[in-house]
Each structure stands twice: as C-alpha cells, then as structure tokens.
N, CA, C, O and CB atoms as a CASP TS submission, in Angstrom:
PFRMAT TS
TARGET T0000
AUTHOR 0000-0000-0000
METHOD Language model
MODEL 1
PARENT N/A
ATOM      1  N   UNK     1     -18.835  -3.518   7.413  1.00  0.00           N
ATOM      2  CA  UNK     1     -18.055  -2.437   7.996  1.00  0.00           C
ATOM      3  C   UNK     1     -18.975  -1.262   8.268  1.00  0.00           C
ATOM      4  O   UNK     1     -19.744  -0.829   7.411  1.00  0.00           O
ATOM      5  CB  UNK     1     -16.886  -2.022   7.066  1.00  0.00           C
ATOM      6  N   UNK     2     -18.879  -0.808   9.380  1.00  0.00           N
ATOM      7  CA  UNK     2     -19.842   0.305   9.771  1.00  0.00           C
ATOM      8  C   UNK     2     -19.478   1.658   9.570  1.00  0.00           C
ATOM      9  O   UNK     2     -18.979   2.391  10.423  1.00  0.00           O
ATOM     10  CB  UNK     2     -20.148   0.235  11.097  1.00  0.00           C
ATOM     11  N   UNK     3     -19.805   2.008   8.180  1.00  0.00           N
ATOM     12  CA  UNK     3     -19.370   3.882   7.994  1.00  0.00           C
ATOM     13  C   UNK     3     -18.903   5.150   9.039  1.00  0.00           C
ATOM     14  O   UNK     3     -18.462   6.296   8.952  1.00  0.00           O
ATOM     15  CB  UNK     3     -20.653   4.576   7.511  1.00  0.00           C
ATOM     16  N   UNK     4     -19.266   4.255   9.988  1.00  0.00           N
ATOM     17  CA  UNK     4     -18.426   5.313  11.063  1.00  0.00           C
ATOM     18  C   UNK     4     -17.150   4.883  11.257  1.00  0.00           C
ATOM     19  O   UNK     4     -16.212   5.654  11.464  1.00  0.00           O
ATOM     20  CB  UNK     4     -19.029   5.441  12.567  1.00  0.00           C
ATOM     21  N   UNK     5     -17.042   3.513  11.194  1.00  0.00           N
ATOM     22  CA  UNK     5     -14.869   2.897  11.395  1.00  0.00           C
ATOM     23  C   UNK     5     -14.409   3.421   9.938  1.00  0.00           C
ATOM     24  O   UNK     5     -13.205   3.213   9.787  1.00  0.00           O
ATOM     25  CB  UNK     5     -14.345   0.365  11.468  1.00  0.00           C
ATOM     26  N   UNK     6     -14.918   3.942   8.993  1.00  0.00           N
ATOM     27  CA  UNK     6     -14.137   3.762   7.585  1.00  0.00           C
ATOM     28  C   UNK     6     -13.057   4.744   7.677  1.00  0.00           C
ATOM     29  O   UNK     6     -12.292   4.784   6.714  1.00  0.00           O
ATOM     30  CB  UNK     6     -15.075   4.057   6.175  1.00  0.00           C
ATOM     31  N   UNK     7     -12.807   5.705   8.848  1.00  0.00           N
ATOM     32  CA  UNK     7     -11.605   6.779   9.047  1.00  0.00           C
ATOM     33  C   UNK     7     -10.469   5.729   9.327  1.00  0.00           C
ATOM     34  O   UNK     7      -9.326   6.037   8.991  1.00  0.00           O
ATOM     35  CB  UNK     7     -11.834   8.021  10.456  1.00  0.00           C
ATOM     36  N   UNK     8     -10.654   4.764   9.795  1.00  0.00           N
ATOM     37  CA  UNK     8      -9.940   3.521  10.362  1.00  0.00           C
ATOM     38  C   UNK     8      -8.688   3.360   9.056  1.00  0.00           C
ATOM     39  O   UNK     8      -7.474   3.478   9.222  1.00  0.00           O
ATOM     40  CB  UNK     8     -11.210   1.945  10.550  1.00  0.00           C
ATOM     41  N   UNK     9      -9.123   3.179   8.272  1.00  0.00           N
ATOM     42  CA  UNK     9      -8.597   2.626   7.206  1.00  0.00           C
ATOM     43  C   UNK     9      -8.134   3.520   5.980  1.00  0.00           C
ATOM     44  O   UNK     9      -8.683   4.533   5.547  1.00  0.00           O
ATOM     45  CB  UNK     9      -9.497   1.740   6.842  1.00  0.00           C
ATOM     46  N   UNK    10      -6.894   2.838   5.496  1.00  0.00           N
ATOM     47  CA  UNK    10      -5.963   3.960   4.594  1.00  0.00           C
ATOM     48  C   UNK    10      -6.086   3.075   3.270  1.00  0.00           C
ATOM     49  O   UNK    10      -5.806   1.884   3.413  1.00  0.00           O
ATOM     50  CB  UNK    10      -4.038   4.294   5.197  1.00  0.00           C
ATOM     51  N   UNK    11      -6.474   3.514   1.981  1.00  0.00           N
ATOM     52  CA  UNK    11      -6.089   2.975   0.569  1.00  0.00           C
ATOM     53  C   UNK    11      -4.367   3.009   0.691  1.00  0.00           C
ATOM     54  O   UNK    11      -4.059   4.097   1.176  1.00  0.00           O
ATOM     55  CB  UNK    11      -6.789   4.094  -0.848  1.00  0.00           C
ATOM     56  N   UNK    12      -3.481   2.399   0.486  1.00  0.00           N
ATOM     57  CA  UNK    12      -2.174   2.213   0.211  1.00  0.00           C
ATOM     58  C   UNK    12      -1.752   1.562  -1.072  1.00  0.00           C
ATOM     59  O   UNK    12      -2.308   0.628  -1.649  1.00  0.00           O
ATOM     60  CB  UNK    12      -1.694   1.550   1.200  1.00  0.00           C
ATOM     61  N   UNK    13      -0.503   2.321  -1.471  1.00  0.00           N
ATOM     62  CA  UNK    13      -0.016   1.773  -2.606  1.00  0.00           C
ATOM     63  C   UNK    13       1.354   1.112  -2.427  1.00  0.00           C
ATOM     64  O   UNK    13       2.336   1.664  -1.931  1.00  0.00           O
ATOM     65  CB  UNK    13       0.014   2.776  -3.599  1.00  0.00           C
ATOM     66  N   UNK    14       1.289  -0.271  -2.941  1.00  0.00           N
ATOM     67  CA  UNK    14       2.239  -1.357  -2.835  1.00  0.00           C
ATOM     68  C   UNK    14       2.970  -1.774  -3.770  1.00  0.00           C
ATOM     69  O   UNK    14       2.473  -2.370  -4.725  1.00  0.00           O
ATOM     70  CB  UNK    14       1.767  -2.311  -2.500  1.00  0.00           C
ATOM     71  N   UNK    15       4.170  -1.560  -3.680  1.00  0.00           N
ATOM     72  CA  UNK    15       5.422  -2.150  -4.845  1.00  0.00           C
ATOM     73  C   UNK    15       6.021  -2.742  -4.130  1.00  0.00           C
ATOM     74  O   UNK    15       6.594  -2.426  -3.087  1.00  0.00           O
ATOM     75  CB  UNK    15       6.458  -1.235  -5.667  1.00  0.00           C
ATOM     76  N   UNK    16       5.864  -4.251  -4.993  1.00  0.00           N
ATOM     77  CA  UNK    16       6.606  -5.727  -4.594  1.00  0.00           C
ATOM     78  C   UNK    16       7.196  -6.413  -5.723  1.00  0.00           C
ATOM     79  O   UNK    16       7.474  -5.877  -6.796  1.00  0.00           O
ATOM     80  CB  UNK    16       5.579  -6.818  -3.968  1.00  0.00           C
ATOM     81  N   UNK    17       7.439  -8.087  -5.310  1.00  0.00           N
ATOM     82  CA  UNK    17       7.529  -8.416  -6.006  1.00  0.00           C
ATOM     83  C   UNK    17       7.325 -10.176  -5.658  1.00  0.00           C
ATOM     84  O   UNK    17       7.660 -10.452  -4.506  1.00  0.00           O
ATOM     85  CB  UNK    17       8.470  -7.716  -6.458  1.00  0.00           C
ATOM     86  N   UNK    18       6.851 -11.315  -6.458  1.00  0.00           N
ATOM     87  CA  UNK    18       7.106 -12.441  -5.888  1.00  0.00           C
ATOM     88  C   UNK    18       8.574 -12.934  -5.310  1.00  0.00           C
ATOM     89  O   UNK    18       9.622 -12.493  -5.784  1.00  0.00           O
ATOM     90  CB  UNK    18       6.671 -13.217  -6.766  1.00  0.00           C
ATOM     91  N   UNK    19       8.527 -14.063  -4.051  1.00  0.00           N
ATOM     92  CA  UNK    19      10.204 -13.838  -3.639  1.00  0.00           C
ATOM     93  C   UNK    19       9.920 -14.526  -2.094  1.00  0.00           C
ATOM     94  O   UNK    19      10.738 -15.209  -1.477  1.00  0.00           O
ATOM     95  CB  UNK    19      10.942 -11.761  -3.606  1.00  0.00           C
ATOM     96  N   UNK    20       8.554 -14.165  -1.641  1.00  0.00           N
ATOM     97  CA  UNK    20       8.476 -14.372   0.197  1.00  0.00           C
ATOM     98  C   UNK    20       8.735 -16.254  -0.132  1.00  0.00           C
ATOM     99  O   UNK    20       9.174 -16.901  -1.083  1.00  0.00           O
ATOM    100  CB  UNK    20       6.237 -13.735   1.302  1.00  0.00           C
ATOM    101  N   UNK    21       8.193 -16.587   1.219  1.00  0.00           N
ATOM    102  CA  UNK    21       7.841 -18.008   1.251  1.00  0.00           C
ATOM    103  C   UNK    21       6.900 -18.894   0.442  1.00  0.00           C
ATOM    104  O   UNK    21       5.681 -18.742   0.523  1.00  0.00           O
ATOM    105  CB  UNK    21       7.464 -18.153   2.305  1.00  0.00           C
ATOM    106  N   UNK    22       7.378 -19.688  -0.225  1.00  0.00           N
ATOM    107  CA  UNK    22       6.643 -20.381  -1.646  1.00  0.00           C
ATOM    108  C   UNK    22       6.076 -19.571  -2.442  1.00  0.00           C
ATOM    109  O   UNK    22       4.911 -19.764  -2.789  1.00  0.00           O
ATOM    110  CB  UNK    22       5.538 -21.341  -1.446  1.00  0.00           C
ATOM    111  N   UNK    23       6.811 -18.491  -2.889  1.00  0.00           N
ATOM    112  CA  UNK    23       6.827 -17.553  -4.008  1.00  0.00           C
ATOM    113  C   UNK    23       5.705 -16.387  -3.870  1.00  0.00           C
ATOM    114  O   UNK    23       5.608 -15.453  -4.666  1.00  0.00           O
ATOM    115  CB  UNK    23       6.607 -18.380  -5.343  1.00  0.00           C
ATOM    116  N   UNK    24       4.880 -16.584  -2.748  1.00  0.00           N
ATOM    117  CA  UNK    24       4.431 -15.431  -2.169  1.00  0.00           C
ATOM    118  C   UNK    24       4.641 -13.676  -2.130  1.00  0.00           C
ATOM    119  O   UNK    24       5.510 -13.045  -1.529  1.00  0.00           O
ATOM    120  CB  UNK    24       4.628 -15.806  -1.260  1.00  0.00           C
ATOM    121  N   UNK    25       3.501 -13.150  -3.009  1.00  0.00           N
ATOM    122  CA  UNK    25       4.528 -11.550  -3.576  1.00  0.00           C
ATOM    123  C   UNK    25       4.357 -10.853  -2.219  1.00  0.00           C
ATOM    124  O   UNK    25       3.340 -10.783  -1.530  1.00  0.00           O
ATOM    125  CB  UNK    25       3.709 -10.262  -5.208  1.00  0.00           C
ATOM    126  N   UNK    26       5.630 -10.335  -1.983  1.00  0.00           N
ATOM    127  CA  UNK    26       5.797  -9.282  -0.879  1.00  0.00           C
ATOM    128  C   UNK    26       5.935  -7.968  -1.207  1.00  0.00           C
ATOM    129  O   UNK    26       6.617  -7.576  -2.153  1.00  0.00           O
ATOM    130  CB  UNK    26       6.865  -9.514  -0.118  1.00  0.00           C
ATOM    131  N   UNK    27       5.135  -7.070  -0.252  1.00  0.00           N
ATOM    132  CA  UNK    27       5.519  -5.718  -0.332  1.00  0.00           C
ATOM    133  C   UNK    27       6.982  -5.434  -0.004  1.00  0.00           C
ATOM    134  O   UNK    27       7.709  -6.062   0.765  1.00  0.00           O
ATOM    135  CB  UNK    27       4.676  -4.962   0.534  1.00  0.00           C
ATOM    136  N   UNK    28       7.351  -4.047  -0.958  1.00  0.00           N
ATOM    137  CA  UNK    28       8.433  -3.802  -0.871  1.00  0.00           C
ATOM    138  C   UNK    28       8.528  -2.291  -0.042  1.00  0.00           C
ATOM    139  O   UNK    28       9.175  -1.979   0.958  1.00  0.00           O
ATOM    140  CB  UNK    28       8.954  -3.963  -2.208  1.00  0.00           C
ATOM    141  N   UNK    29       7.837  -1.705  -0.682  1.00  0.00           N
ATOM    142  CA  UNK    29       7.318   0.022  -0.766  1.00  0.00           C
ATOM    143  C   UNK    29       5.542   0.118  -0.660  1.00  0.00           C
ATOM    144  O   UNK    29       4.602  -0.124  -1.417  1.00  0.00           O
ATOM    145  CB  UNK    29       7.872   0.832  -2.628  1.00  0.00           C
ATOM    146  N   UNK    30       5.667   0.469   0.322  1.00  0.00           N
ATOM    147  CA  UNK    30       4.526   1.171   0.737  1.00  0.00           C
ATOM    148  C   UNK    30       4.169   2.975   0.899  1.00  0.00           C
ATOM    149  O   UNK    30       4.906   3.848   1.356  1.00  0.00           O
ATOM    150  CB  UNK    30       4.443   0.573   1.939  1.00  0.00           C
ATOM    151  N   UNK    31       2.883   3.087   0.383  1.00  0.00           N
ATOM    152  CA  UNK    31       2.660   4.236   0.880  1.00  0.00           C
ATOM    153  C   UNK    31       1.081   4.423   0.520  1.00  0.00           C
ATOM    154  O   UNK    31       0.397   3.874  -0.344  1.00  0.00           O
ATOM    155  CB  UNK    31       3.682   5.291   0.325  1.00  0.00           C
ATOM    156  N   UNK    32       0.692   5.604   1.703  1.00  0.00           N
ATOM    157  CA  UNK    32      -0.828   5.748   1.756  1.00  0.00           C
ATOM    158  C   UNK    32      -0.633   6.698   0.429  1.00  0.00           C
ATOM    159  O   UNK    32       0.356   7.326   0.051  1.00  0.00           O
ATOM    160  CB  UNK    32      -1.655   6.486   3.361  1.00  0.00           C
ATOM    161  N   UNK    33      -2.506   6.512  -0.375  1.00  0.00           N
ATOM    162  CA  UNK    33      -2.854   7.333  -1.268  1.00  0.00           C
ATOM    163  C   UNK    33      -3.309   8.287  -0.864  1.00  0.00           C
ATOM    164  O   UNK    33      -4.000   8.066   0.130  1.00  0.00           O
ATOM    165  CB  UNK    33      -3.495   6.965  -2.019  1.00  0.00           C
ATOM    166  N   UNK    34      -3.258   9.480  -1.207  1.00  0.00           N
ATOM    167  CA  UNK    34      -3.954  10.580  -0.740  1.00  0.00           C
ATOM    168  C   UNK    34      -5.575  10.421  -1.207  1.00  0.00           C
ATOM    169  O   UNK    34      -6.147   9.773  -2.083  1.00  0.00           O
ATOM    170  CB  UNK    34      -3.216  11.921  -1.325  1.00  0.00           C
ATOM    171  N   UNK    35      -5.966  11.281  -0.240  1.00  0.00           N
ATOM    172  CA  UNK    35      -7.329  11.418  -0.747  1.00  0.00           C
ATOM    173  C   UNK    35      -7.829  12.271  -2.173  1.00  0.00           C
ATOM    174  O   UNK    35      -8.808  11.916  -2.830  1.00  0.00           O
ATOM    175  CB  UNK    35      -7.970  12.018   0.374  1.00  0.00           C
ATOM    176  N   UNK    36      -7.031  13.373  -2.493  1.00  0.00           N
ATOM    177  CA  UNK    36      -7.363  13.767  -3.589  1.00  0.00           C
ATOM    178  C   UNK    36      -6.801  13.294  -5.045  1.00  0.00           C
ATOM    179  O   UNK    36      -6.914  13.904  -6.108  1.00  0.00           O
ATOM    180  CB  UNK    36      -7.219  14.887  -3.387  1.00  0.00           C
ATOM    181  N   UNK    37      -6.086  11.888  -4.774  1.00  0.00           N
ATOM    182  CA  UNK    37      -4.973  11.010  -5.902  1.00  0.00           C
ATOM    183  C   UNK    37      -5.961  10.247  -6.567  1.00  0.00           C
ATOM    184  O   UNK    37      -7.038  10.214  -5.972  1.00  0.00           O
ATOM    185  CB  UNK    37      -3.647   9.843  -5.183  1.00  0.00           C
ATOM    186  N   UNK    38      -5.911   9.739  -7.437  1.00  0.00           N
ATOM    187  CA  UNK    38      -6.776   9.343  -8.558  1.00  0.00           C
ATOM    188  C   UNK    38      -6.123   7.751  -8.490  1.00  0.00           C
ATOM    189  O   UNK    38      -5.445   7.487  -9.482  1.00  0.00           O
ATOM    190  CB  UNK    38      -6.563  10.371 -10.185  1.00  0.00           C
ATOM    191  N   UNK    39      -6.241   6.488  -7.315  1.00  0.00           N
ATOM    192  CA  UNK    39      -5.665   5.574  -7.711  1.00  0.00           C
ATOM    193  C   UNK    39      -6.143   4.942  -9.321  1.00  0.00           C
ATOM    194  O   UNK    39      -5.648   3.816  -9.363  1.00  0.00           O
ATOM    195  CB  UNK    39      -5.791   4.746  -6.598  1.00  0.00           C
ATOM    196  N   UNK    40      -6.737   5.155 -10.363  1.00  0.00           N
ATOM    197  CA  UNK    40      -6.948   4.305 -11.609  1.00  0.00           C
ATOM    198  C   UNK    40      -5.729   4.900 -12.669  1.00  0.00           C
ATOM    199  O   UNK    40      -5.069   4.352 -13.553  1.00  0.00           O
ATOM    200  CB  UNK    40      -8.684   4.517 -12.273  1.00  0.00           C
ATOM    201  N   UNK    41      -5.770   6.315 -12.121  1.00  0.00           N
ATOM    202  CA  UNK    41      -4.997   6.958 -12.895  1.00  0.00           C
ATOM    203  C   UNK    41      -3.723   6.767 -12.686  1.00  0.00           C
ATOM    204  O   UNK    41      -2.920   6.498 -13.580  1.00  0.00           O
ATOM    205  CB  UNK    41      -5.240   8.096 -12.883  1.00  0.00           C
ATOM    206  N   UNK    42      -3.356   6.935 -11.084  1.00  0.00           N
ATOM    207  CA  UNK    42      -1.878   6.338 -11.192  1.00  0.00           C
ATOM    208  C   UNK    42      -1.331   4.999 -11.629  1.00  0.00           C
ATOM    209  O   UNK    42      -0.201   4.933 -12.114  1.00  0.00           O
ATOM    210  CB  UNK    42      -1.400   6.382 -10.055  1.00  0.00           C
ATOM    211  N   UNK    43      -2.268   3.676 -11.439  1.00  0.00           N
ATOM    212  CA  UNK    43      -1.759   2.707 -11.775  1.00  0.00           C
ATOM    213  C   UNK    43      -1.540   2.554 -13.595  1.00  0.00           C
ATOM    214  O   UNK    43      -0.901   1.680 -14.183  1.00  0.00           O
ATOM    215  CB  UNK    43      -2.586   1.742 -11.061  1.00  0.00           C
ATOM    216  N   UNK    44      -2.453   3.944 -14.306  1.00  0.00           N
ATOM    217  CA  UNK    44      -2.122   4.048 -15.697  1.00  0.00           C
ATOM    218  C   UNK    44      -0.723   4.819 -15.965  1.00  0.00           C
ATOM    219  O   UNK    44       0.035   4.535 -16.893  1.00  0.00           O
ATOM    220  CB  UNK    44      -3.300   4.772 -16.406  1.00  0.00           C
ATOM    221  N   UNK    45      -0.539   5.657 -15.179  1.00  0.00           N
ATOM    222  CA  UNK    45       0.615   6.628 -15.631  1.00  0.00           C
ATOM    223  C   UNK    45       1.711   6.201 -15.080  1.00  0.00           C
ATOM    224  O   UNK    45       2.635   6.771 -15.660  1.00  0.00           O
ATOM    225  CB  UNK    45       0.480   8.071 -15.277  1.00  0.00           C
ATOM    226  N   UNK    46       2.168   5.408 -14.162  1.00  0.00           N
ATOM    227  CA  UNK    46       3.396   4.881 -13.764  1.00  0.00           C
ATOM    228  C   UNK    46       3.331   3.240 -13.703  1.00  0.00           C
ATOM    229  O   UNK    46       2.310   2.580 -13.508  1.00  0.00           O
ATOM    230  CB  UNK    46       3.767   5.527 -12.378  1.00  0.00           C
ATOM    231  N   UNK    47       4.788   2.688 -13.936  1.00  0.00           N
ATOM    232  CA  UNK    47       4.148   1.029 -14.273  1.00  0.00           C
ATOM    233  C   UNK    47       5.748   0.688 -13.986  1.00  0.00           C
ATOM    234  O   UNK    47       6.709   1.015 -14.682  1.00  0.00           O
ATOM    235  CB  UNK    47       3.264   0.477 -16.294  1.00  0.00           C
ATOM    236  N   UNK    48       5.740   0.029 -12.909  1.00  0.00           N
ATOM    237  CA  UNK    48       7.309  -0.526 -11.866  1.00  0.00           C
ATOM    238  C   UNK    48       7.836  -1.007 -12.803  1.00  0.00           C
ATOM    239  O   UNK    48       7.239  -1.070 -13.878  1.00  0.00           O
ATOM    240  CB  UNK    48       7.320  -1.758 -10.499  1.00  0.00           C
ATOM    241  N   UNK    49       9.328  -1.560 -12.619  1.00  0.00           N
ATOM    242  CA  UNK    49      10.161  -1.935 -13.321  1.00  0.00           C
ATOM    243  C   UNK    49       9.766  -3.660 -13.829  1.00  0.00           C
ATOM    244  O   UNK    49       8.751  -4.330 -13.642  1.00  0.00           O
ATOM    245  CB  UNK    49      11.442  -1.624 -12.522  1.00  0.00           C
ATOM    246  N   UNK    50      10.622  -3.868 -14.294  1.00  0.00           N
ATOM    247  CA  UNK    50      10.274  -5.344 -14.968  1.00  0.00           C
ATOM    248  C   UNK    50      10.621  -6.460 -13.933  1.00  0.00           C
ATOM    249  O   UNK    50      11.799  -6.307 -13.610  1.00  0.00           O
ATOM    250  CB  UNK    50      11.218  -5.653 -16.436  1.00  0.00           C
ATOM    251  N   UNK    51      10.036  -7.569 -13.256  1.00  0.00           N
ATOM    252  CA  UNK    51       9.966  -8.198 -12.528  1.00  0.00           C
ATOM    253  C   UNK    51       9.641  -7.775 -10.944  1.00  0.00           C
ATOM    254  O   UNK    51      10.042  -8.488 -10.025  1.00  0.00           O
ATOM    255  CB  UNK    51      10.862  -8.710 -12.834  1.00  0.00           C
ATOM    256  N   UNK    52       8.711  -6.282 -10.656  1.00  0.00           N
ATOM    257  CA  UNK    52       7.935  -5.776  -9.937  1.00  0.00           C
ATOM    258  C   UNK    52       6.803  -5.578 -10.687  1.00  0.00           C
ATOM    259  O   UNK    52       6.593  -5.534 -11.899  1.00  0.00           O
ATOM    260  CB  UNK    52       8.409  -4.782  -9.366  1.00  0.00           C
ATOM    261  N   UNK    53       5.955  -5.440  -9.473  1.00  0.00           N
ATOM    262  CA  UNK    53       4.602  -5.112  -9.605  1.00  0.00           C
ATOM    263  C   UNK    53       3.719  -4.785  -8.438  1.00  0.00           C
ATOM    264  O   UNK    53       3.875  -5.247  -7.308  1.00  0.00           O
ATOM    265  CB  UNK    53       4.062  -6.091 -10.222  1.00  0.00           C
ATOM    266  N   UNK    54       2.604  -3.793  -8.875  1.00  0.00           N
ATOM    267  CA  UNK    54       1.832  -2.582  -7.934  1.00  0.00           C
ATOM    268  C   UNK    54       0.621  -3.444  -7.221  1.00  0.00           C
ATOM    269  O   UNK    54       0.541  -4.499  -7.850  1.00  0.00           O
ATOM    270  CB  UNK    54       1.072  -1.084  -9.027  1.00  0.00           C
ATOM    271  N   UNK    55      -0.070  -3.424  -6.468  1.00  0.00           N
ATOM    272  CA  UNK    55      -1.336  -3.393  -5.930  1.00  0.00           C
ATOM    273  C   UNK    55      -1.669  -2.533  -4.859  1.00  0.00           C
ATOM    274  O   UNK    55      -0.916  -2.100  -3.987  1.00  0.00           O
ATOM    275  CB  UNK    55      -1.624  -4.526  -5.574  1.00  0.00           C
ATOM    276  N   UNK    56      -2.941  -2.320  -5.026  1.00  0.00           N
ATOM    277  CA  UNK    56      -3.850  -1.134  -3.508  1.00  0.00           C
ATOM    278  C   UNK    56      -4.264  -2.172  -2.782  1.00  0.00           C
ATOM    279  O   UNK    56      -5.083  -3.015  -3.147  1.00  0.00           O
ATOM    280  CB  UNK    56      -5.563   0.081  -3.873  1.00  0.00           C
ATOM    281  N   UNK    57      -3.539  -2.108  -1.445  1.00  0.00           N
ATOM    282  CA  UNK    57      -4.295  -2.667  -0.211  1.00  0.00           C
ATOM    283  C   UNK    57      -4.765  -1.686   0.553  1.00  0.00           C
ATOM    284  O   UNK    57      -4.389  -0.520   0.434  1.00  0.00           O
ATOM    285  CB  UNK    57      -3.517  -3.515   0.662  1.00  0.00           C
ATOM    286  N   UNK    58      -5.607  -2.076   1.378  1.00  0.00           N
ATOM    287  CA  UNK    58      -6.531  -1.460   2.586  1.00  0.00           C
ATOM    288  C   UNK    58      -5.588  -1.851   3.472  1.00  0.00           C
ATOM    289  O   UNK    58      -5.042  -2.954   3.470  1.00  0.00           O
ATOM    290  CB  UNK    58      -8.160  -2.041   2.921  1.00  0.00           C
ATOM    291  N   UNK    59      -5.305  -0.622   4.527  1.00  0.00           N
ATOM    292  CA  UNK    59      -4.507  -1.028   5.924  1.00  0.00           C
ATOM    293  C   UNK    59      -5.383  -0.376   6.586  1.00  0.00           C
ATOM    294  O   UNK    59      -6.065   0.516   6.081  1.00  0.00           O
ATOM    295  CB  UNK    59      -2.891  -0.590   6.264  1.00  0.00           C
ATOM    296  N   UNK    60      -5.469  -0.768   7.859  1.00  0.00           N
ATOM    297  CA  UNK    60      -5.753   0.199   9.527  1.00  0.00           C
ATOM    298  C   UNK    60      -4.681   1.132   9.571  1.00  0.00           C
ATOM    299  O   UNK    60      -3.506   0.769   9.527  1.00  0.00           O
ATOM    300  CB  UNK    60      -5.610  -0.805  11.209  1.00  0.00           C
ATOM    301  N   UNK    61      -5.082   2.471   9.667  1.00  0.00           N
ATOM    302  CA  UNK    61      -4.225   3.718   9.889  1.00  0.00           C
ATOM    303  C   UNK    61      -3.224   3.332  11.135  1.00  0.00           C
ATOM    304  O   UNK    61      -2.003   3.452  11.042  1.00  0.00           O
ATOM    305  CB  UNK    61      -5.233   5.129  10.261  1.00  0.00           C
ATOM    306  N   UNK    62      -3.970   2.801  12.446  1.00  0.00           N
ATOM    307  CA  UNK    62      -3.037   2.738  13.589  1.00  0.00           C
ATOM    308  C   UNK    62      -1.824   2.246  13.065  1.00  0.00           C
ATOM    309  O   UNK    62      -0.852   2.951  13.333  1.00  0.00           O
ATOM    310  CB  UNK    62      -3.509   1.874  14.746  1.00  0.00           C
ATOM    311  N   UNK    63      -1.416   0.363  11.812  1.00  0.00           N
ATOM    312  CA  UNK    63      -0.738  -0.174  11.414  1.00  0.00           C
ATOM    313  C   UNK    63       0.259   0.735  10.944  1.00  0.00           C
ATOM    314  O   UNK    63       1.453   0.687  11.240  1.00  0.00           O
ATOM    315  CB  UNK    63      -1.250  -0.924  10.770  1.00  0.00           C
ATOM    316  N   UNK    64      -0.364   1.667  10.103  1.00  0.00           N
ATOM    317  CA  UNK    64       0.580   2.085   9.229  1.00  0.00           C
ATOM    318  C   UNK    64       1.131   3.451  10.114  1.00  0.00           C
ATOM    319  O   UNK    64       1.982   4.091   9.496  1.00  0.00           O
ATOM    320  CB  UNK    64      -0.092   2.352   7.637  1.00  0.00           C
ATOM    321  N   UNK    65       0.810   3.939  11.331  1.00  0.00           N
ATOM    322  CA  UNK    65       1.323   4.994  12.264  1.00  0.00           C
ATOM    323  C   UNK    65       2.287   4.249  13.075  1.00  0.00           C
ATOM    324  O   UNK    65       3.209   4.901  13.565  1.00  0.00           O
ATOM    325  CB  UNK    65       0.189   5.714  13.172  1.00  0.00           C
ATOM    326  N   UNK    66       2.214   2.713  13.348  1.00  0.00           N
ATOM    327  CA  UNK    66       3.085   2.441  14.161  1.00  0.00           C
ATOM    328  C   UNK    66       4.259   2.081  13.331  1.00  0.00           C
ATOM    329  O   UNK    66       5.367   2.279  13.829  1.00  0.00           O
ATOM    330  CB  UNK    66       2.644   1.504  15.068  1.00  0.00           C
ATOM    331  N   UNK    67       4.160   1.466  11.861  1.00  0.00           N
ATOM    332  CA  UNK    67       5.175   1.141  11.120  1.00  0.00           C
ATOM    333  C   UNK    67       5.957   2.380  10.711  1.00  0.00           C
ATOM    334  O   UNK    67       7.092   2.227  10.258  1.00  0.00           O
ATOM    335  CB  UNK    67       4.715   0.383  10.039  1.00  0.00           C
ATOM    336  N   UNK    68       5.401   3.674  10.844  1.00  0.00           N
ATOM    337  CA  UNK    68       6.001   4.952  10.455  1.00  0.00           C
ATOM    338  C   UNK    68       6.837   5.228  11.485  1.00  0.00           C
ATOM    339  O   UNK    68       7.752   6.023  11.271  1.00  0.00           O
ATOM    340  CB  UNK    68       5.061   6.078  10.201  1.00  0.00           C
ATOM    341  N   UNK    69       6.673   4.571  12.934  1.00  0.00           N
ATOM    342  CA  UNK    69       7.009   5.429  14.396  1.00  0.00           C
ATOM    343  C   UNK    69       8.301   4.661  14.534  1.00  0.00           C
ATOM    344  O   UNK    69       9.302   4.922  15.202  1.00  0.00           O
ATOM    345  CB  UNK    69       5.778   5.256  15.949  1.00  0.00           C
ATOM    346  N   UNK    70       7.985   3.494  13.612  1.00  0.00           N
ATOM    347  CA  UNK    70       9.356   2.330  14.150  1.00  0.00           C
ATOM    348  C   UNK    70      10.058   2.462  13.070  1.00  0.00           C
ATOM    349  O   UNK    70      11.238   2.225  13.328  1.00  0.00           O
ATOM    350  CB  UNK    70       9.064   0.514  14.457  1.00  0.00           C
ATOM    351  N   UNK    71       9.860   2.779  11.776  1.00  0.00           N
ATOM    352  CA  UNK    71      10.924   3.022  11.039  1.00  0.00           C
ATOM    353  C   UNK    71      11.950   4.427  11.269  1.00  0.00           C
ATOM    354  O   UNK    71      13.133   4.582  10.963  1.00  0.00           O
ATOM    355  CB  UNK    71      10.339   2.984   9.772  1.00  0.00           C
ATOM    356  N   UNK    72      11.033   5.305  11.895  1.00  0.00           N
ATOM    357  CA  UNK    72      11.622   6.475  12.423  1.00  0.00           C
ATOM    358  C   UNK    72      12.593   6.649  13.413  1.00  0.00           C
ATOM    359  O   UNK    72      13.049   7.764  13.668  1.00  0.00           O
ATOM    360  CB  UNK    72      10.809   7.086  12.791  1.00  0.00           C
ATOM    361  N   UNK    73      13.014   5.427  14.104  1.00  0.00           N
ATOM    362  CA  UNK    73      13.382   5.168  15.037  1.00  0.00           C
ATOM    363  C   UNK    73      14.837   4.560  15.284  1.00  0.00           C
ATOM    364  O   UNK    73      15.202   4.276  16.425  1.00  0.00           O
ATOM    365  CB  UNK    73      12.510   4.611  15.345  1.00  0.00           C
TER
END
C-alpha cells in the first residue's frame, strides 16, 4: 500500500454476530474510529452483549460515504 492512498482508508468498529450463510459472523453496527480514539482501549472498556462480538476492519472511506448517503436516504 502506498502511504499516499492510506487517507483512502477508515479503521472501523464492528458489532456482529455469527448467523450469515454457514454461520459466517456478520456485521451488525458499524462505525469509523476516530483518529484521536484509542482502539486497544476501547475494545478493553466496553465488551457487547452475550452472543455478540467486536472486531476492527479496514474499509475504503468512499464505501463507507456511500453506505452513509444510502442509509440517509
């Protein structure tokens, strides 16, 4: 990845749960991390309910501007 695309891309935080197709965990809740958020720290200080669970994916900003434009909609 070339340090000049890395604006490209958003850390996001994901609450799912297994459930998709052949038990495949799906996102439920999404949202970008801020830049000044401490993801180690949040995944210590908050902890989803019982039969959810968190992970940080990497998205493309455009993804997550168009999924914002169409939920808005």
């Amino acid at each position: 990845l070339d340090p000049a695309d890395l604006a490209q891309f958003a850390l996001c935080d994901v609450v799912g749960r297994p459930g998709g197709p052949g038990g495949a965990w799906q996102g439920e809740h999404l949202r970008e991390v801020g830049d000044a958020e401490r993801p180690l720290l949040l995944q210590e200080l908050w902890k989803p309910k019982a039969g959810w669970s968190r992970r940080f994916e990497i998205r493309r900003r455009q993804d997550l501007e168009r999924d914002r434009d169409r939920d808005s909609s």
